[in-house]
Each structure stands twice: as C-alpha cells, then as structure tokens.
N, C-alpha and C positions, 0 to 999 in steps of 0.2 A: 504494500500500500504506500501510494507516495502523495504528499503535499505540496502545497506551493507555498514560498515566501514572496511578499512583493516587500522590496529594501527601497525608499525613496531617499537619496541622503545630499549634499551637498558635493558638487563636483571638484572633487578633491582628489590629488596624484595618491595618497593613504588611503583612501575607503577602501578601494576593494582587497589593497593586500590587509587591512586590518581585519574584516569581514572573512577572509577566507581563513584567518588566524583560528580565527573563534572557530570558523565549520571543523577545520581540523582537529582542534583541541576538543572539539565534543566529540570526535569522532565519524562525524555526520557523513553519512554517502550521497555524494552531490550528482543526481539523476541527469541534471541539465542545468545551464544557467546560460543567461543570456541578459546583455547588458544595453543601455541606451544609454548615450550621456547628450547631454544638451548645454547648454554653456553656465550654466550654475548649479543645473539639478543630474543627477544620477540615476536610474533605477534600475536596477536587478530583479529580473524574475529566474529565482532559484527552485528546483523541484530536487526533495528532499526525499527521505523517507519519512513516513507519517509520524511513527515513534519520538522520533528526536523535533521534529518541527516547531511545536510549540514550546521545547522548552531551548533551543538555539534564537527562536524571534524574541520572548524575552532575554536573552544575554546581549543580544545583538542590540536592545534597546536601552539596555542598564551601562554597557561597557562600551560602545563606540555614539558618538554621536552623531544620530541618523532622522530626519526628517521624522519617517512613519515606519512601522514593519506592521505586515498586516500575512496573516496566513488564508490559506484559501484549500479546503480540502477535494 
C-alpha cells in the first residue's frame, strides 16, 4: 500500500537534500517523487509507502521548514 506526500516549501538549493535526509533516516521506500520548482515555491509529490507516511509528513513539518505537507492516500 502506498501514499502520497504533497511537500510545498520554499525554493531553496537545501530542501530537497534536507527532505531526503529525513526519508532516509526513517527508512522510508521512496515509490516515486517528482519535483516542480517555480521561482520561490517548490513542491514534491513523493509516493511512499502507506506505513511510514504519516509519521515522515509530521517530521518533515517539525524538522525542516516547509510551506505545507499534506498526505493523500
């Protein structure tokens, strides 16, 4: 079973290596991800595994500072 993360954060050269920090660190299996940037805003749509989803969208929103994280099953 897998989820989605939607990451909207600020276009910054560190979000996505900080972001992929935390995926690793949780251990998380990254299904897909797929990036837009636009000249201020960032978003990643990341597909996860279900299990780990909600508890990687909360760290992602305590530990980096990001716009929104919003999960989507």
């Amino acid at each position: 079973m897998f989820a989605r993360l939607l990451v909207t954060g600020q276009n910054d050269e560190t979000l996505l290596p900080r972001i992929l920090r935390v995926l690793s660190k949780q251990g998380a299996q990254v299904r897909s991800l797929k990036m837009d940037a636009e000249e201020d805003r960032l978003q990643l749509d990341i597909q996860l595994q279900d299990v780990v989803a909600a508890q990687v969208a909360k760290l992602l929103s305590k530990q980096i500072s990001v716009v929104s994280v919003n999960t989507v099953a």
